[in-house]
ROPA-416320 format. One line per 2 residues: their letters; for each residue x, y, z of C-alpha. Coordinates in Angstrom, 1 decimal, padded with zeros to 4 digits, m for minus. Layout:
% residues N
a	X:Y:Z; ...
This chain:
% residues 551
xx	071.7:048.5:084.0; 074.2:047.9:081.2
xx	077.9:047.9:083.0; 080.6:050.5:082.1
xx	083.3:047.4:081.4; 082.9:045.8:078.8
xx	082.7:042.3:078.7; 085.3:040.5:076.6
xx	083.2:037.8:074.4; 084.0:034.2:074.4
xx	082.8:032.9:071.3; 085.4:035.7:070.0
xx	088.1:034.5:072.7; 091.2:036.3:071.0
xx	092.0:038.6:067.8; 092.0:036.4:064.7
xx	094.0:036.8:061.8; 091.6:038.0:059.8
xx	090.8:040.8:062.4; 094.2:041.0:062.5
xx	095.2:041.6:058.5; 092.1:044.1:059.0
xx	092.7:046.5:062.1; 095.8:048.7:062.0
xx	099.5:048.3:061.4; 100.8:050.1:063.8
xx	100.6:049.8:067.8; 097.6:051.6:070.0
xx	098.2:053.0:073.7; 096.2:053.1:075.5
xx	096.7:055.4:078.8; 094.5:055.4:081.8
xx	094.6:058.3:084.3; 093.0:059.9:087.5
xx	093.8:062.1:090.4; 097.9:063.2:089.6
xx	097.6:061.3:086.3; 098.0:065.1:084.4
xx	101.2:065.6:085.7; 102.2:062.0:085.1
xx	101.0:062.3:081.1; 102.7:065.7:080.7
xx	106.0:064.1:081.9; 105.7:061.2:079.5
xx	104.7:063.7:076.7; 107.7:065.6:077.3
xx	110.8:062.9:077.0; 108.2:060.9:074.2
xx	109.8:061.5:070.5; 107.0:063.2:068.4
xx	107.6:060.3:065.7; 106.9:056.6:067.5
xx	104.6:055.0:064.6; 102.4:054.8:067.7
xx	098.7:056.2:068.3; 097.8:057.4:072.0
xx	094.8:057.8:073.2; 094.4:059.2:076.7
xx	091.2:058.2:079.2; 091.2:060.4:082.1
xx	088.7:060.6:085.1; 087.1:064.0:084.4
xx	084.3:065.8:086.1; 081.4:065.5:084.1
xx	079.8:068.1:084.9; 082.7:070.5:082.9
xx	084.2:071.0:080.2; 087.5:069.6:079.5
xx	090.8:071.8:078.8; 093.0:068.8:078.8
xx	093.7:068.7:074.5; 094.9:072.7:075.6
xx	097.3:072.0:078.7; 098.5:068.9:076.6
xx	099.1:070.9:073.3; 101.8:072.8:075.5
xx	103.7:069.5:076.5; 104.6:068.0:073.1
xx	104.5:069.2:069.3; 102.5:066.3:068.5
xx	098.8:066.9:067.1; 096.7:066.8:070.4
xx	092.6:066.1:069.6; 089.7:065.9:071.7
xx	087.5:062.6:070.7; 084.2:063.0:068.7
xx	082.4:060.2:067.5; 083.2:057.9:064.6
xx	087.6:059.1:064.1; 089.5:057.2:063.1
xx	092.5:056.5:064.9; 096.0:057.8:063.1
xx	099.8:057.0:064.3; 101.5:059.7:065.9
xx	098.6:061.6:066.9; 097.2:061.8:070.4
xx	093.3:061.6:071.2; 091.9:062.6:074.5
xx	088.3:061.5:076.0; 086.1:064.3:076.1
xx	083.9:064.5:079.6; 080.9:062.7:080.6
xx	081.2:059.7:077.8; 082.6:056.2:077.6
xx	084.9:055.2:074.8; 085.4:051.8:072.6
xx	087.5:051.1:069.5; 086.6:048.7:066.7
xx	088.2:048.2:063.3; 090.4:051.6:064.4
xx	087.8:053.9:064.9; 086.9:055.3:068.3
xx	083.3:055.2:069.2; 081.6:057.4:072.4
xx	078.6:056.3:074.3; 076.9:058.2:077.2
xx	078.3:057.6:080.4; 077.2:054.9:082.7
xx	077.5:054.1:086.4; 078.1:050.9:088.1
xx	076.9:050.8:091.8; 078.1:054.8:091.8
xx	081.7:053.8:089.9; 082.6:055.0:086.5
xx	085.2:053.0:085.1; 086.2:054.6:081.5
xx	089.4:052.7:081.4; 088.5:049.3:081.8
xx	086.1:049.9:079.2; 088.2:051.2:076.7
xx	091.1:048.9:077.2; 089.0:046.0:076.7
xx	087.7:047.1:073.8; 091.5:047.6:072.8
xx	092.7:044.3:073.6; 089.7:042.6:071.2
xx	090.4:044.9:068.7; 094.7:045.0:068.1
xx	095.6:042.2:070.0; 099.1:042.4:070.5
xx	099.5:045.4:068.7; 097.4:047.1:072.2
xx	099.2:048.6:075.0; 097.9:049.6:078.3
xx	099.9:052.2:080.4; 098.1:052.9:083.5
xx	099.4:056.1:085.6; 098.5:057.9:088.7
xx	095.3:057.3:090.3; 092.7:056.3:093.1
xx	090.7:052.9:093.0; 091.1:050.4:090.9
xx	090.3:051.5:087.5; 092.1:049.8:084.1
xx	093.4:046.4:086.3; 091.0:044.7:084.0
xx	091.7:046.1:080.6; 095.5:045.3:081.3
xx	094.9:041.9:082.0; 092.6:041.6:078.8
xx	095.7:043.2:077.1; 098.3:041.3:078.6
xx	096.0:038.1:077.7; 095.6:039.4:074.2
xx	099.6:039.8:073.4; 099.9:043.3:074.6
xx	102.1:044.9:076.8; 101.3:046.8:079.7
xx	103.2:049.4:081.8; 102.6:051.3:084.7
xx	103.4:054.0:086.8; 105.9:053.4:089.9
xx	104.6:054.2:093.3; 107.4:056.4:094.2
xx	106.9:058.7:090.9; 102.9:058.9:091.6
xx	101.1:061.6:093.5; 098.3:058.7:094.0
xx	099.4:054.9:093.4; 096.3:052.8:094.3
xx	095.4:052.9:090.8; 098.8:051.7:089.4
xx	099.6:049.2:092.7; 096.1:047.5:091.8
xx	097.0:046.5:088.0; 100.9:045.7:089.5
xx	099.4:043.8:092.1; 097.0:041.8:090.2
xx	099.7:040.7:088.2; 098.9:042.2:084.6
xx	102.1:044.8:084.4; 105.0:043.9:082.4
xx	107.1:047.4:083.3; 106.9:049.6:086.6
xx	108.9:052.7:085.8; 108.3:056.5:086.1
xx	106.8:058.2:082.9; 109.7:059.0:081.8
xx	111.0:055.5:081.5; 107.7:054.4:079.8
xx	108.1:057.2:076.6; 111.5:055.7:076.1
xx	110.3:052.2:076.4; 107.5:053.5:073.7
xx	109.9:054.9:071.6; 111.7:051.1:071.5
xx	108.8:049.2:071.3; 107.4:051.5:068.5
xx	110.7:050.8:066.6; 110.7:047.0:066.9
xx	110.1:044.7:064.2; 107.7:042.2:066.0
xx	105.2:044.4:066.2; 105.0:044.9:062.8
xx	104.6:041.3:061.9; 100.9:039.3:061.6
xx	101.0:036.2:062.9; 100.0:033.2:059.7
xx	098.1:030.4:060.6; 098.7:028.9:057.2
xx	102.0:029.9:056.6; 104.8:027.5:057.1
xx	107.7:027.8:059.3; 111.3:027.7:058.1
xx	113.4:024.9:059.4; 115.6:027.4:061.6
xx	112.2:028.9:063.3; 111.0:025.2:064.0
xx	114.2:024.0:065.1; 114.5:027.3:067.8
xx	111.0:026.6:068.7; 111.7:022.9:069.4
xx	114.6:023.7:071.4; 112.2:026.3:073.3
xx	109.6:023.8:074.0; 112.1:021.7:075.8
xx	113.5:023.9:077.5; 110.1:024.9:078.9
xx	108.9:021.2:079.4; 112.1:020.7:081.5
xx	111.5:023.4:083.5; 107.9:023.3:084.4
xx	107.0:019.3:083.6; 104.2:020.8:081.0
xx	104.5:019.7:077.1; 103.4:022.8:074.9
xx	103.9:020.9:071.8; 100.6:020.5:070.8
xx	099.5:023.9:071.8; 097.9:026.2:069.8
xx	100.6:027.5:067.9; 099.5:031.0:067.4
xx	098.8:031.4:070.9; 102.5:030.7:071.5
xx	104.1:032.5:069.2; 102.4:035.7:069.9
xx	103.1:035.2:073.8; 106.6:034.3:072.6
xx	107.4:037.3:070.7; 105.8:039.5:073.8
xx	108.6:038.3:075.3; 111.4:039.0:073.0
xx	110.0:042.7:072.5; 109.9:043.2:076.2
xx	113.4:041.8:076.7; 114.8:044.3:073.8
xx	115.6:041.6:071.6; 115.7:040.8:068.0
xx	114.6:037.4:067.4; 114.1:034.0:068.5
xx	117.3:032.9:068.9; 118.7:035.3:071.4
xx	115.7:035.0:073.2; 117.0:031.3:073.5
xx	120.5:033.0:074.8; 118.6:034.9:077.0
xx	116.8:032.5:078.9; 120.2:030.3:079.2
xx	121.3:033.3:080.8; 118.8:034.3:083.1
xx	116.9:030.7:084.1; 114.1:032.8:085.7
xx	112.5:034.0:082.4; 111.7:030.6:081.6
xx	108.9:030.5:084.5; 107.9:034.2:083.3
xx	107.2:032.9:080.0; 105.2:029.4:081.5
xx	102.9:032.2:083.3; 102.5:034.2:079.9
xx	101.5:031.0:078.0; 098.6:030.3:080.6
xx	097.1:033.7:081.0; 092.8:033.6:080.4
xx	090.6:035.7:079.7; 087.9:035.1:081.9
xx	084.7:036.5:084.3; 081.8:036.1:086.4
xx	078.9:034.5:084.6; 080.9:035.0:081.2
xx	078.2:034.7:078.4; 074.8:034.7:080.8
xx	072.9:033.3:078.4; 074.6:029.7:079.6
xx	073.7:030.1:082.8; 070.1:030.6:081.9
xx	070.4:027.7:080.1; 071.6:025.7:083.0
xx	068.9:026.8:085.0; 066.3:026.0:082.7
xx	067.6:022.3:081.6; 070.3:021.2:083.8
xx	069.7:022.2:087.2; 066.0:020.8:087.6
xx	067.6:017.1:086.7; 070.7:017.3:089.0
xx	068.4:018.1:092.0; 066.2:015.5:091.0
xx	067.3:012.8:093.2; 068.0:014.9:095.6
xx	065.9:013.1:098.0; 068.4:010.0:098.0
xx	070.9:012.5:099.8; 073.8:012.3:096.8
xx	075.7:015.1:096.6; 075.9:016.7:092.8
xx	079.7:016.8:092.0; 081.2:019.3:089.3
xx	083.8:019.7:088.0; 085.8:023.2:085.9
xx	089.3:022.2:084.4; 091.1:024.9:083.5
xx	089.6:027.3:086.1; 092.4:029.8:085.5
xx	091.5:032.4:088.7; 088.4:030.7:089.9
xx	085.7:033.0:088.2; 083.6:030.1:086.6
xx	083.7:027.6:089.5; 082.5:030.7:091.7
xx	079.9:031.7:089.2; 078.6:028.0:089.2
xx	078.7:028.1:092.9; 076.3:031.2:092.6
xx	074.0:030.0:090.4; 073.6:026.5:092.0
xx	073.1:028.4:095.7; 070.5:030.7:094.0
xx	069.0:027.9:092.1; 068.7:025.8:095.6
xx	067.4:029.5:097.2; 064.6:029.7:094.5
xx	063.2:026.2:095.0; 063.3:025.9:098.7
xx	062.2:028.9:099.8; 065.0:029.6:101.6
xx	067.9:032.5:101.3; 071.4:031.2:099.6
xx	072.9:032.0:103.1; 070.9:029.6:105.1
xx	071.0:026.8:102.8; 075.2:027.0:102.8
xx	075.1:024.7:105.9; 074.3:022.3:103.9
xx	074.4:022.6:100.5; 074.4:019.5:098.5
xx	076.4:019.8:095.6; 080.4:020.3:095.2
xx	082.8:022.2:092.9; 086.3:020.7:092.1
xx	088.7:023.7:089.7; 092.0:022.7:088.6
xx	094.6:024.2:086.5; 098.4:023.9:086.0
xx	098.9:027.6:086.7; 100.0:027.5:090.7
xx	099.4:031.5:090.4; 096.4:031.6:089.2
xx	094.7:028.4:091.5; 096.4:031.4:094.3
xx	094.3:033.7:093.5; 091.0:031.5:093.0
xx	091.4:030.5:096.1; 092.2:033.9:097.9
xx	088.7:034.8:095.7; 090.2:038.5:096.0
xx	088.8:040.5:092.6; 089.1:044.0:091.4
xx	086.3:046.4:091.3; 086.4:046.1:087.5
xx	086.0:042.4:087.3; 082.8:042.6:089.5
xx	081.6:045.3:087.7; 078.9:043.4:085.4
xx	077.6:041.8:088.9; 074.2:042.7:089.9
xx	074.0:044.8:093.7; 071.8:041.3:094.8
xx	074.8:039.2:093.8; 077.5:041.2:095.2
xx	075.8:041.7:098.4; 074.6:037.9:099.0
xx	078.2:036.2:097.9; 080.9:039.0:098.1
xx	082.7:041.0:100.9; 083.7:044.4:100.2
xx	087.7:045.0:100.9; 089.9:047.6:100.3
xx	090.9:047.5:096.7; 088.2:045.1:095.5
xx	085.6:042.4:097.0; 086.3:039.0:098.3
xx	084.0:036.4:097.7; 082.5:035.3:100.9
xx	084.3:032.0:103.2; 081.2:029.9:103.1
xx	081.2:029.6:099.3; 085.1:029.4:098.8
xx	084.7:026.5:100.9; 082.5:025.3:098.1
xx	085.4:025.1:095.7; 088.7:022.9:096.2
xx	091.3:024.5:093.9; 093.9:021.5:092.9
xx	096.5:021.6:090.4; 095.9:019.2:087.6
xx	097.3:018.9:083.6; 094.1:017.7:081.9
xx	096.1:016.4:079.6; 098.0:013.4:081.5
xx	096.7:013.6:084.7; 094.0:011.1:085.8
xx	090.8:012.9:085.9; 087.7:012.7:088.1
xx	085.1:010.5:087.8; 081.0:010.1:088.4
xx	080.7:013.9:088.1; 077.1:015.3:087.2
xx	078.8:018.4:085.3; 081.5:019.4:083.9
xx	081.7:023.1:082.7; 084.9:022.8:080.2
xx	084.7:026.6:078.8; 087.5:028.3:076.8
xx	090.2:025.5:077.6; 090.3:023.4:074.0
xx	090.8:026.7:071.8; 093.9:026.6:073.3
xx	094.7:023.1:072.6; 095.8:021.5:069.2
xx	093.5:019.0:067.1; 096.3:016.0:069.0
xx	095.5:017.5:072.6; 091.8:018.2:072.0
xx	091.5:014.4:071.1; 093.1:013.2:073.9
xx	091.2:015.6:076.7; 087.5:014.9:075.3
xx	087.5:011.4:075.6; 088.9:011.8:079.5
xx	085.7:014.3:079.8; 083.4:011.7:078.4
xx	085.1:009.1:081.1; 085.1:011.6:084.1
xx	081.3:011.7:083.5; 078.6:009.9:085.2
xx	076.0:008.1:083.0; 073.9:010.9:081.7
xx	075.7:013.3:082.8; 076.2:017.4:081.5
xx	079.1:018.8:079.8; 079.2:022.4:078.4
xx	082.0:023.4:076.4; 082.6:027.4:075.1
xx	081.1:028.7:072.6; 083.9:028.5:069.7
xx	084.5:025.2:070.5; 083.0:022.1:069.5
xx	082.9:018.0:070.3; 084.2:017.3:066.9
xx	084.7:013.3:066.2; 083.4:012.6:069.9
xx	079.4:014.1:068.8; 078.4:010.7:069.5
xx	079.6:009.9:072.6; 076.5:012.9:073.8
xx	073.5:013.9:072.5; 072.8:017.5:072.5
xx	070.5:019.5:075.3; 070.9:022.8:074.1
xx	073.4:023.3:070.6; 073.5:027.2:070.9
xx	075.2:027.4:074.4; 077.2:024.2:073.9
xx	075.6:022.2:076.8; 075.3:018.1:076.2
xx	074.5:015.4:078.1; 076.6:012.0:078.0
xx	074.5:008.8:076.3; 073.4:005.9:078.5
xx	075.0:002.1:077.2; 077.6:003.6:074.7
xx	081.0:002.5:074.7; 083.7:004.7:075.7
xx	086.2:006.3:073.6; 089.6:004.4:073.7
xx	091.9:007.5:073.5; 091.5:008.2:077.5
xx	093.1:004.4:078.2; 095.8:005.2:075.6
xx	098.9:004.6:076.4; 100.3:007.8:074.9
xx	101.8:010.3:077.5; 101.6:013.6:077.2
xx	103.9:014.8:079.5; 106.9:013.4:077.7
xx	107.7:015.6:074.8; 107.7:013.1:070.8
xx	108.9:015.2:067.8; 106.4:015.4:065.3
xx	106.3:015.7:061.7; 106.2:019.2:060.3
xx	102.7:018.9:058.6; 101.1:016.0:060.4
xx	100.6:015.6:064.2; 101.1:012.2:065.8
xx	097.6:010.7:066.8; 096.9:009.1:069.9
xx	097.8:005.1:070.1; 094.7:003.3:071.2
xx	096.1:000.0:072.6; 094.6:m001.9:075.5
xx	095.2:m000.8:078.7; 097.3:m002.1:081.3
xx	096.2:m003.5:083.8; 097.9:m000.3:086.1
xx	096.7:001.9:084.3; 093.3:001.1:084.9
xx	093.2:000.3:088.6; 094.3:004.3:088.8
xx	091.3:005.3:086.3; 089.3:003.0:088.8
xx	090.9:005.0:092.1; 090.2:008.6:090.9
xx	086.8:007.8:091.5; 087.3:007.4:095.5
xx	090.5:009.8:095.6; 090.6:013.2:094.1
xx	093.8:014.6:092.2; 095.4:016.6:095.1
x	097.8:019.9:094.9
């Protein structure tokens, strides 16, 4: 059965420019409510100007069984135009749009399209579903406001927002008749504001006013010297504070999590955020934890994991018989849904071809998972493997049954296949990497990276392979000038196996650090150095093999 969430798509991984320049000009809100949320929306209608520049479009939890009176009751809090969704509108600024019962609702290019509704496991979750959509569509022109409510419905879609270059409110437990549905976004960490509905119109009315939301972010277009000497001096800043060099990071990425920041702060540009952050030292580790947000899921893009099945699997159990344990590895695991998935799939896989049940074969399974990331929050929460009901959503019942624990709030994934997965902290970048590993599942990381960084963190995949062995990369990326360090096992889901007897690439034994910031020249980045390496260096390339990076 097709989930009621939809599932953000990685070979689209954020808004582009050109989606961009094409979706609307002004900001979206999105506004998620259930049981008390009516009282909560009215209350925001009523202190909300009638002219924001702003669109708002409500998703309630109604019964679908009845008809709706909710554009009615509305029409009586505010003078703006109130309508009741039907297929194919097209989205207008100061107007609000309510969801009409029994449907689900997406938005592309603007427009809001309805679908029939659809349960998952007994759960209809309308608000995860349209705030995904939202995120993909505006990118940082989306905004999630999630008010009163049971369960945990619209936790995902604000994270997808919040990952996108949104912002996201929500409603404050006191000021909520029923905060379960508020507390789970807060508490998954995906709210920027908690404040009563009151507080959030006025907060709309700001943001709705401010001039970074009405700018496009140009890849092509040049910085001034004044916007490239503040970012400098924000770089360092954030490279002193947290040990990671941003330099080389995708540029666009940053900006639009910087200017997030600077509207949320109720400032005007880059250079009193600058001020700001002098000020109040703490923002700086807010704005590290913005940079790193992902996107991610549970089997994200199945069609991979059928693909690793089908080609992969069969060879890494292979020798089996000689007792060596299959080693893989995820960098940039963000929360720990692709090293769990791979767990899965590997247990099932084993399950399948022994005749056995995944929970009898965890005694002793013969294959293990290494994650890393430099987000300390995130590797928290992969290893708590606590998710919302949203994010498990797409899960089949099999799945969640065999591997998950139901909690309240969410599901945990079970003990015996955490203990499958050693979370460590690790910059891909600098840090020295594993080694003799059978797979490496590299998804979704190198979009964020510059051409400099992407050249420097391939070749230390290529070295932290074992002869022959997998990597698979996401589907917008791509192995560039390394193509012929692998040869390709399956080109359409990205999955290549390292050659036998071909020499390594140099840039992994460079002697180019990445941790210590180097100015670069405005048009051209500094390349890697690839001189011989010291003697040092190489006896730690040699000891990853035996030790693990640690936490």
């Amino acid at each position: 059965m097709k989930s009621s969430v939809l599932r953000m798509k990685s070979r689209n991984p954020g808004p582009s420019i050109s989606r961009a320049s094409r979706s609307q000009s002004f900001p979206i809100v999105g506004i998620g409510a259930s049981a008390g949320g009516l009282e909560a929306f009215s209350e925001l209608l009523h202190n909300l100007p009638v002219k924001t520049g702003m669109a708002f479009v409500l998703v309630q939890h109604l019964d679908p069984k009845h008809s709706s009176e909710l554009r009615e009751i509305l029409s009586r809090a505010t003078a703006i135009p109130v309508a009741e969704i039907t297929d194919g509108v097209a989205v207008r600024p100061d107007h609000i749009y309510v969801i009409p019962p029994n449907t689900n609702m997406t938005i592309k290019d603007g427009t809001l399209r309805l679908s029939a509704r659809v349960l998952t496991r007994g759960q209809h979750l309308p608000i995860d579903h349209f705030l995904c959509s939202l995120a993909e569509d505006c990118g940082s022109r989306a905004i999630s406001v999630i008010l009163s409510g049971t369960a945990s419905d619209g936790t995902e879609g604000s994270r997808a927002i919040k990952a996108a270059g949104g912002i996201t409110f929500a409603q404050d437990e006191r000021s909520a008749k029923y905060s379960s549905m508020p507390q789970s976004a807060i508490s998954a960490g995906c709210v920027d504001l908690v404040v009563p509905p009151a507080a959030i119109a006025k907060e709309l009315a700001r943001i709705g006013r401010h001039p970074y939301l009405a700018s496009v972010i140009n890849e092509n277009m040049e910085p001034s010297s004044t916007s490239k000497s503040q970012m400098e001096t924000l770089l360092s800043m954030l490279y002193e504070a947290t040990g990671v060099d941003f330099t080389h990071y995708k540029q666009t990425t940053l900006q639009r999590r910087i200017k997030r920041r600077v509207v949320l702060h109720k400032l005007e540009g880059l250079k009193d955020y600058i001020h700001f952050i002098r000020k109040t030292p703490r923002e700086i580790d807010e704005l590290y934890q913005d940079i790193l947000i992902q996107v991610t899921e549970f089997f994200r893009d199945p069609e991979s994991f059928d693909a690793l099945r089908e080609d992969v699997f069969p060879d890494l159990f292979a020798d089996q018989d000689k007792g060596r344990t299959i080693r893989v590895w995820v960098p940039g695991c963000a929360t720990g849904e692709e090293a769990y998935s791979l767990a899965m799939a590997l247990l099932e896989y084993i399950w399948l071809h022994t005749q056995r049940t995944a929970r009898a074969a965890l005694g002793n399974v013969p294959f293990q998972i290494f994650a890393t990331d430099i987000s300390d929050g995130a590797l928290d929460r992969a290893r708590a493997g606590f998710y919302s009901e949203g994010s498990i959503a797409h899960l089949s019942p099999e799945r969640l049954k065999r591997f998950f624990v139901q909690m309240d709030g969410g599901y945990q994934i079970n003990k015996s296949v955490r203990e499958l997965c050693i979370f460590a902290k690790q910059n891909v970048a600098k840090d020295p990497p594993f080694s003799n590993l059978d797979l490496i599942s590299c998804r979704n990381l190198l979009i964020y990276l510059g051409p400099v960084l992407q050249k420097r963190v391939l070749p230390t995949l290529h070295y932290a392979l074992r002869d022959r062995g997998y990597l698979m990369l996401g589907g917008a990326e791509s192995l560039g000038t390394f193509a012929e360090y692998f040869a390709p096992v399956d080109k359409q889901n990205k999955i290549y196996q390292k050659k036998q007897s071909v020499s390594r690439p140099a840039a992994y034994l460079s002697s180019v650090d990445y941790g210590v910031r180097r100015s670069i020249d405005a048009k051209v980045a500094r390349e890697p150095q690839l001189l011989p390496p010291s003697r040092r260096k190489l006896t730690g390339y040699c000891l990853t093999g035996l030790f693990p990076p640690v936490s």
